[in-house]
N, C-alpha and C positions, 0 to 999 in steps of 0.2 A: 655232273650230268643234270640238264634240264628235267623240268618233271613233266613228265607226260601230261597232257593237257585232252582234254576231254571235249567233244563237241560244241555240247551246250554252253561249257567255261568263256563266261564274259559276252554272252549273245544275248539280242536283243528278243522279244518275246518268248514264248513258250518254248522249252527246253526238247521237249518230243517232236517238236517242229525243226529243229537245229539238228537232232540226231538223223530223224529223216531225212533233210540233206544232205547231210556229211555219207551217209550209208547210200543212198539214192545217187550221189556225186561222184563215189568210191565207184561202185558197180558200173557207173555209165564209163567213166576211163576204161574200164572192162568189155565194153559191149555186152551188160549184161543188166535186170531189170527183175524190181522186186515187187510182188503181187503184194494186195494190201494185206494178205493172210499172212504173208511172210514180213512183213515191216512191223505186223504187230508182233510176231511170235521176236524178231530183233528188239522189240521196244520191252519187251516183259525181259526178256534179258538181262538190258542193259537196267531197267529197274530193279533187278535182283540181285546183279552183281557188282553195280557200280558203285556202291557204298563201300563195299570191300575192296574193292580197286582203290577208290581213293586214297583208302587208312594205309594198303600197302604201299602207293605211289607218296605220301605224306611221311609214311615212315623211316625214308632215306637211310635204306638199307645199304650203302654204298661202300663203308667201311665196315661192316660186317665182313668177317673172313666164314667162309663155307666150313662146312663141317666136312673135317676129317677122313679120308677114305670113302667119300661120296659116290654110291655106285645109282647112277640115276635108272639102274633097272629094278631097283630092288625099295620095297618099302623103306620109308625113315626108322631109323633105332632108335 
């Protein structure tokens, strides 16, 4: 499986500029259109989670087998 790839991966200036796009680009295939309050509250986001994102996307989990009896309603054991 490819790895998911990220907005800003491999663009040319400012990364929160690229994100803006990709989000601003997405929503308009939508008919739909994000205030600057909400593009920031998107960019604090992707700032907080996208470090984590990556380590999970880099850790090529793909041959891990699930655990056992997995009931996705129920907390992990």
């Amino acid at each position: 499986m490819a790895a998911a790839r990220h907005p800003s991966d491999g663009a040319t200036g400012d990364a929160a500029d690229a994100l803006e796009r990709f989000v601003r680009g997405g929503l308009a295939l939508l008919g739909l259109e994000a205030t600057e309050a909400e593009m920031a509250v998107i960019q604090a986001a992707d700032g907080v989670y996208r470090p984590a994102t990556d380590g999970l996307i880099g850790a090529e989990l793909d041959g891990v087998e699930p655990e056992p009896g997995t009931d996705m309603g129920r907390p992990p054991r």
